[in-house]
LUMKE-253360 format. One line per field, with one value per residue: x, y, z of N, C-alpha, C in turn; residue number from 1; residue in one letter. Coordinates in nm, 2 decimals. Atoms other than C-alpha are relative to their C-alpha. Last residue first. Layout:
N
n.x: (X | ...)
n.y: (Y | ...)
n.z: (Z | ...)
ca.x: (X | ...)
ca.y: (Y | ...)
ca.z: (Z | ...)
c.x: (X | ...)
c.y: (Y | ...)
c.z: (Z | ...)
n: (NUM | ...)
res: (A | ...)
% end
This chain:
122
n.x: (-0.08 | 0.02 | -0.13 | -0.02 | -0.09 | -0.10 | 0.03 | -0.06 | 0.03 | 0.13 | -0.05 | 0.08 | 0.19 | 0.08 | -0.07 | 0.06 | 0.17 | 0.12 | 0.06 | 0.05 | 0.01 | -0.10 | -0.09 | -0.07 | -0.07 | -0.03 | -0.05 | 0.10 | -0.11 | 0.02 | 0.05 | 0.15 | -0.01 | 0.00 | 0.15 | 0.03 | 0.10 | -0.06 | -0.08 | -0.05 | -0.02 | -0.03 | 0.02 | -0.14 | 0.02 | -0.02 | 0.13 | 0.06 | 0.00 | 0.00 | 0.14 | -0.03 | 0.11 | -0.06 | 0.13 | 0.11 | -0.04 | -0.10 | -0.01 | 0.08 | -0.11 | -0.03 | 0.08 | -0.04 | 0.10 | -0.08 | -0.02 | -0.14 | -0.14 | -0.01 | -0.03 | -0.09 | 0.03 | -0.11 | -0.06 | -0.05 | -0.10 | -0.03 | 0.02 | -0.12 | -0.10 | 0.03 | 0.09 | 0.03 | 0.07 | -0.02 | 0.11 | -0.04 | 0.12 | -0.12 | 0.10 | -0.05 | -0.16 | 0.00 | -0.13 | -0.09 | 0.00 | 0.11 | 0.00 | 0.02 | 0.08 | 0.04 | 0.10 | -0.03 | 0.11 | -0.03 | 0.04 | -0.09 | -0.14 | -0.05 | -0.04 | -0.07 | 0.09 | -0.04 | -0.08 | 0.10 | -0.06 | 0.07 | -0.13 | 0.07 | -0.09 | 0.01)
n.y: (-0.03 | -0.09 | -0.11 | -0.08 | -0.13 | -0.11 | -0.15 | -0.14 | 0.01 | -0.09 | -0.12 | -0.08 | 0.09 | -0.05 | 0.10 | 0.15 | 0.04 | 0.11 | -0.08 | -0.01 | -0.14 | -0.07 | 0.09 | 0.12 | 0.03 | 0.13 | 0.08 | 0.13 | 0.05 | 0.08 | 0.13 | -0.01 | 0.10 | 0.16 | 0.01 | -0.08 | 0.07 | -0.01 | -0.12 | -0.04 | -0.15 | -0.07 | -0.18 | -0.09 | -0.13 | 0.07 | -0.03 | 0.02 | 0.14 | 0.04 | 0.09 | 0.04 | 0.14 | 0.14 | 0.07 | -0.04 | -0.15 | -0.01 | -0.07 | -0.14 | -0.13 | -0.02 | -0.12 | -0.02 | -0.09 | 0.01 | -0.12 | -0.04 | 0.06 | -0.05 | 0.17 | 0.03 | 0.13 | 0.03 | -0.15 | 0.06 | 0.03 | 0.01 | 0.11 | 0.02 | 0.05 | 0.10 | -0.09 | 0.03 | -0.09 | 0.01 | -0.11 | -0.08 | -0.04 | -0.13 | 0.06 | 0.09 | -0.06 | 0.01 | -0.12 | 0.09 | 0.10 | 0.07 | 0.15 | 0.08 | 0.15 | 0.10 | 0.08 | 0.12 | 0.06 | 0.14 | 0.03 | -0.04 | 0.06 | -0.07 | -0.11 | -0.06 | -0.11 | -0.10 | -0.09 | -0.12 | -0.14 | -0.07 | -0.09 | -0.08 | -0.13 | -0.07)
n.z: (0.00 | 0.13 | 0.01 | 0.16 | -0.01 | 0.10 | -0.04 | 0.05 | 0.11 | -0.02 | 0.02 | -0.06 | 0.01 | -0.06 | -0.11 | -0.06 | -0.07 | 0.10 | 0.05 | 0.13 | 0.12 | -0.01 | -0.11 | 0.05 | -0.11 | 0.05 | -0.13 | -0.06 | -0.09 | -0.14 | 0.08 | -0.03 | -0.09 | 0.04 | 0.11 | 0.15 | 0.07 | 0.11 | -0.02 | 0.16 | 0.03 | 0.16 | 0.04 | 0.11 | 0.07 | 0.09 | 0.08 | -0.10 | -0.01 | -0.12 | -0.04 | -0.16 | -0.05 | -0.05 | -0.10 | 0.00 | -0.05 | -0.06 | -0.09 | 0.02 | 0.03 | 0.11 | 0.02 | 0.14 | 0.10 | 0.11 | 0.08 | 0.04 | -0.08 | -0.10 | -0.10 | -0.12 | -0.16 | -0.11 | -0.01 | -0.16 | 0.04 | -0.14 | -0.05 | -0.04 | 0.13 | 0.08 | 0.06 | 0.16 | 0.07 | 0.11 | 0.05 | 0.10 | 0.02 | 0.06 | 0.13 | 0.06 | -0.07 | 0.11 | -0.07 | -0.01 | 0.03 | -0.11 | 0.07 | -0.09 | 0.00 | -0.08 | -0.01 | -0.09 | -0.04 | -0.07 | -0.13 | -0.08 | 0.01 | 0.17 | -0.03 | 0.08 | 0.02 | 0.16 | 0.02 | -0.01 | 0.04 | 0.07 | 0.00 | 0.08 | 0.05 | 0.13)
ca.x: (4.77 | 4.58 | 4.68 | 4.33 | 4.36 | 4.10 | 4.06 | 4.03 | 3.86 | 4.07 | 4.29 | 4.38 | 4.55 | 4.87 | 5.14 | 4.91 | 5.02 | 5.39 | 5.60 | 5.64 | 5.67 | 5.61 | 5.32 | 5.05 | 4.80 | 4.72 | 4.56 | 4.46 | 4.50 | 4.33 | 4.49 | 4.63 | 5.02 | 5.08 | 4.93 | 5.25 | 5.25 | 5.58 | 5.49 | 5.26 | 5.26 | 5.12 | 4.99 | 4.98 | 4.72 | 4.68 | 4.67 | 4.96 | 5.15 | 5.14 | 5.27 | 5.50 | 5.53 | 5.68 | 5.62 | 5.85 | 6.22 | 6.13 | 5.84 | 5.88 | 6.13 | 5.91 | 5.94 | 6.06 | 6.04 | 6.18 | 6.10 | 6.15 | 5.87 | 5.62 | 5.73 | 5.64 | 5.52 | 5.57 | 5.42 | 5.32 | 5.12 | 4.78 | 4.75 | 4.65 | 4.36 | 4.29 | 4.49 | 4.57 | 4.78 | 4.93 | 4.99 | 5.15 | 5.09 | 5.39 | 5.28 | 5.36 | 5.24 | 4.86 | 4.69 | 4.36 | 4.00 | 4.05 | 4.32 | 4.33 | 4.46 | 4.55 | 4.66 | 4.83 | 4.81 | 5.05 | 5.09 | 5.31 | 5.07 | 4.71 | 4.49 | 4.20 | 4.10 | 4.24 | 4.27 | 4.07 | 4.14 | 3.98 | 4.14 | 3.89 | 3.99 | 3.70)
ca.y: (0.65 | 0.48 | 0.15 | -0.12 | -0.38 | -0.60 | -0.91 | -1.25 | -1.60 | -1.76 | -2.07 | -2.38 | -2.68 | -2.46 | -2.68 | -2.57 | -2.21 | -2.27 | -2.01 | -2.21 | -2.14 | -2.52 | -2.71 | -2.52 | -2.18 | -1.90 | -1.58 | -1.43 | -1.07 | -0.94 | -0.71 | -0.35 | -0.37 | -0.28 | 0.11 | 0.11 | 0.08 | 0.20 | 0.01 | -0.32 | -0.48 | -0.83 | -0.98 | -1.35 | -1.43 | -1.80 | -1.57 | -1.75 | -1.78 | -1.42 | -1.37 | -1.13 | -1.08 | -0.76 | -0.55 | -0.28 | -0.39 | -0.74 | -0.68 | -0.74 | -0.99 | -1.24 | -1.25 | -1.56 | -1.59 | -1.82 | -1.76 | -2.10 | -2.25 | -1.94 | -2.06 | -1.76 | -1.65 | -1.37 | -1.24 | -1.58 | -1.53 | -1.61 | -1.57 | -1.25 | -1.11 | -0.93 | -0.93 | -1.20 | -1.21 | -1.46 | -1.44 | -1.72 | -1.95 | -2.19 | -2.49 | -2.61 | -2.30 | -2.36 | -2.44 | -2.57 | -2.44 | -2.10 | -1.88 | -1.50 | -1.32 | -0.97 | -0.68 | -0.39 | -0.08 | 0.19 | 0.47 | 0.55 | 0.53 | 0.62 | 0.41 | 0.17 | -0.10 | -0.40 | -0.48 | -0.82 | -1.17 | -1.50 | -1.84 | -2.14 | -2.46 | -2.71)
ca.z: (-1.65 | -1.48 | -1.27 | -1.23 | -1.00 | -0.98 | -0.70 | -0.79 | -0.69 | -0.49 | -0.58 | -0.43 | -0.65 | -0.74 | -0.96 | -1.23 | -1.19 | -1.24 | -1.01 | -0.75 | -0.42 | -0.29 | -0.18 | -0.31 | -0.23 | -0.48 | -0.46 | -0.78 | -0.89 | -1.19 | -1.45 | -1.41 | -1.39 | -1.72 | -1.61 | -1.39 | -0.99 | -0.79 | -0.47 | -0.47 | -0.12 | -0.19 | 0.18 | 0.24 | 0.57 | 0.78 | 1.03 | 1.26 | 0.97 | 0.85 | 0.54 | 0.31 | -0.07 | -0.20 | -0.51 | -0.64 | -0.66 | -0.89 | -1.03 | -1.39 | -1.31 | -1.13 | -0.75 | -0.52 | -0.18 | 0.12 | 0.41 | 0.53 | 0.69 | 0.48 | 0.17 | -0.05 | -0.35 | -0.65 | -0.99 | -1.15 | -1.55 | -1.61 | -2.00 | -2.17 | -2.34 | -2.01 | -1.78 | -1.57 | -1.23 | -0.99 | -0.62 | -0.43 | -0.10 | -0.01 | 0.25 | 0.60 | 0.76 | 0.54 | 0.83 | 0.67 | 0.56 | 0.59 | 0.34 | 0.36 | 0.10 | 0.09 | -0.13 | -0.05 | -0.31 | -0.42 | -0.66 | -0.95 | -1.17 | -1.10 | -0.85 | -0.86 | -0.66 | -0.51 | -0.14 | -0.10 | -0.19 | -0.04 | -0.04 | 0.07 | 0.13 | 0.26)
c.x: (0.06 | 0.12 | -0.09 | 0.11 | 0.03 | 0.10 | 0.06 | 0.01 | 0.04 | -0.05 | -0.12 | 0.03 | -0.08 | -0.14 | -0.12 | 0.04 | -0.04 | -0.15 | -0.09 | -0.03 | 0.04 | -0.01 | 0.14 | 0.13 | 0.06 | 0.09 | -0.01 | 0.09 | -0.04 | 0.09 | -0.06 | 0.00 | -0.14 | -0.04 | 0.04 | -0.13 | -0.03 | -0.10 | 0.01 | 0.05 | 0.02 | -0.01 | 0.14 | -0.05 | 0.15 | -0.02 | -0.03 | -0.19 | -0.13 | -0.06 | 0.02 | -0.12 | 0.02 | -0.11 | 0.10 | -0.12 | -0.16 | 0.01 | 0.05 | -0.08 | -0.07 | 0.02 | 0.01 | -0.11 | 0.03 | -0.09 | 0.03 | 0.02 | 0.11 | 0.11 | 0.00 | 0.00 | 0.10 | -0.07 | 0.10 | 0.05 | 0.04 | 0.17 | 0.01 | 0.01 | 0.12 | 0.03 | -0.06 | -0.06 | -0.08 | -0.09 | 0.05 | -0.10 | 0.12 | -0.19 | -0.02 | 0.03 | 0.09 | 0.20 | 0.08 | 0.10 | 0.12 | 0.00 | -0.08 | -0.09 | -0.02 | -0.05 | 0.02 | -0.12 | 0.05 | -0.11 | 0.00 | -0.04 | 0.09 | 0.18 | 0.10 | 0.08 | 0.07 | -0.08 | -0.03 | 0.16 | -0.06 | 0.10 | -0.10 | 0.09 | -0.06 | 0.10)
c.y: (0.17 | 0.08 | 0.11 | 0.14 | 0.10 | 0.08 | 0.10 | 0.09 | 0.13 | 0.06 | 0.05 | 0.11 | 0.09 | -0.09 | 0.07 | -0.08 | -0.12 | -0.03 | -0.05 | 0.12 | -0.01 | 0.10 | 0.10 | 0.01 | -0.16 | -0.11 | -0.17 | -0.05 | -0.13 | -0.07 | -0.05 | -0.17 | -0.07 | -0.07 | -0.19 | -0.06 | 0.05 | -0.07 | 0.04 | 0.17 | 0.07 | 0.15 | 0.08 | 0.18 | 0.01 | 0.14 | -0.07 | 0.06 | 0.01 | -0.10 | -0.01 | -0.09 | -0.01 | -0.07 | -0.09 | -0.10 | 0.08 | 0.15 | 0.03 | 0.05 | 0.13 | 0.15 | -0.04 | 0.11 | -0.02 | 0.08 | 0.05 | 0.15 | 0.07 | -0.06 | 0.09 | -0.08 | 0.00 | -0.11 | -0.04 | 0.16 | 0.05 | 0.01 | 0.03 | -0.15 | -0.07 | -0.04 | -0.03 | 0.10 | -0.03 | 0.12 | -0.01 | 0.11 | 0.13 | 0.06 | 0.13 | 0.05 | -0.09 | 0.06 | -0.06 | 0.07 | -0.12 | -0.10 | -0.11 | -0.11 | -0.10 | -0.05 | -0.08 | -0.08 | -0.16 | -0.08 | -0.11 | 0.00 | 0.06 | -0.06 | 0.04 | 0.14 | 0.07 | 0.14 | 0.04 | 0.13 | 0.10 | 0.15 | 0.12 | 0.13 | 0.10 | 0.12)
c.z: (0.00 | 0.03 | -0.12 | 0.05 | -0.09 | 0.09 | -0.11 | 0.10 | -0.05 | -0.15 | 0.02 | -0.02 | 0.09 | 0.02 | 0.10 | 0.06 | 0.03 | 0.03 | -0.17 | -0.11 | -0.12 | -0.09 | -0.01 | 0.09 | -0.04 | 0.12 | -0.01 | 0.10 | 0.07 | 0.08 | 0.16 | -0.10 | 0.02 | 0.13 | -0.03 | -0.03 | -0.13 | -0.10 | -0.18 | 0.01 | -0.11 | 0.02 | -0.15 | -0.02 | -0.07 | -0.17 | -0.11 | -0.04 | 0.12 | 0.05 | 0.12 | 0.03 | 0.17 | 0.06 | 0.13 | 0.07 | 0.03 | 0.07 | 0.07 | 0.10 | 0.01 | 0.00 | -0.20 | -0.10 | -0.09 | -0.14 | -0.12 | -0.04 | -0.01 | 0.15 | 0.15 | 0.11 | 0.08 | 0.10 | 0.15 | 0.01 | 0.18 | 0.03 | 0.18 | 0.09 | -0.03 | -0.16 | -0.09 | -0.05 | -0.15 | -0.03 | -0.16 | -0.04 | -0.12 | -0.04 | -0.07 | -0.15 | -0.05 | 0.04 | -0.09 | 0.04 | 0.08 | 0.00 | 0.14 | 0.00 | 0.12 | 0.00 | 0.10 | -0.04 | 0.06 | 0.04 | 0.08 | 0.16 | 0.08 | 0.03 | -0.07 | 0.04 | -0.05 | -0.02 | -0.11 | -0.02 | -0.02 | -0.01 | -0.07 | 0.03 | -0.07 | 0.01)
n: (122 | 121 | 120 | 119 | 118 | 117 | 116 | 115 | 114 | 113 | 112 | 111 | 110 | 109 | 108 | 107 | 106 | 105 | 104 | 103 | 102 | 101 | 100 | 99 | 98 | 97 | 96 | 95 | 94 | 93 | 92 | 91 | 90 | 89 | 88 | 87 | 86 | 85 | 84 | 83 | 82 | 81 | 80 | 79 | 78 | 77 | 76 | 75 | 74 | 73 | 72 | 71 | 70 | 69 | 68 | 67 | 66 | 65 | 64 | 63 | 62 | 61 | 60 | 59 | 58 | 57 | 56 | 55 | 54 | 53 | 52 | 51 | 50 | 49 | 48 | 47 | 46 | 45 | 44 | 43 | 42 | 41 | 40 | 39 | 38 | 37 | 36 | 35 | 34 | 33 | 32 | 31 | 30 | 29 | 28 | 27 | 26 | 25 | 24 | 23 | 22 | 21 | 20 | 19 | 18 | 17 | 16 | 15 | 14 | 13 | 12 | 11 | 10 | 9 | 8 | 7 | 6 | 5 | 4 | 3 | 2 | 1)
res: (X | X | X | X | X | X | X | X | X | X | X | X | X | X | X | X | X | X | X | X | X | X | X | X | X | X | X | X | X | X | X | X | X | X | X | X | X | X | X | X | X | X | X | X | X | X | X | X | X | X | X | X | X | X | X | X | X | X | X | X | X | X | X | X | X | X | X | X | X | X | X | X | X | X | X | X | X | X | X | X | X | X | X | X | X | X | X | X | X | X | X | X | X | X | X | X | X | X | X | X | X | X | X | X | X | X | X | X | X | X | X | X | X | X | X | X | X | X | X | X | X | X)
% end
């Protein structure tokens, strides 16, 4: 049984920082891309960054490009979401997400945790 749990969030004013982290049980997941999505609310699910842990390979959407990064550690079956430079838009839930390749198409994702907030003031 896959099971992806996320912890780090919590609240802190703009311009501050916060590490999230997901750690994923069930399966060794070194083959095999793990992401981070968000949803505020009113809003749809929308892809913030992932990463192919074989290859290193990352990918960020624009609106965090320079400010968040994605890393992972293979041997912990653990992604970690360093959020740097944090605006008030950034506040929404954070969902940890695990699929074949870094993607940034949620329902390519077939294992997801179940949140963590993040709330930015301003």
């Amino acid at each position: 049984q896959v099971q992806l749990i996320e912890s780090g969030g919590g609240l802190v004013q703009a311009g501050g920082s916060l590490r999230l982290s997901c750690a994923a049980s069930g399966r060794t997941f070194s083959r095999y891309a793990m992401g981070w999505f968000r949803q505020a609310p009113g809003k749809e699910r929308e892809f913030v960054a992932a990463i192919k842990w074989s290859s290193d390979t990352t990918r960020y959407a624009d609106s965090v490009k320079g400010r968040f990064t994605i890393s992972g550690d293979n041997a912990k079956n653990t992604v970690h979401l360093q959020m740097n430079s944090l605006k008030p838009e950034d506040t929404a839930v954070y969902y940890c997400a695990a699929g074949v390749t870094p993607t940034a198409a949620a329902g390519l994702y077939p294992y997801w945790g179940q949140g963590t907030q993040v709330t930015v003031s301003s």
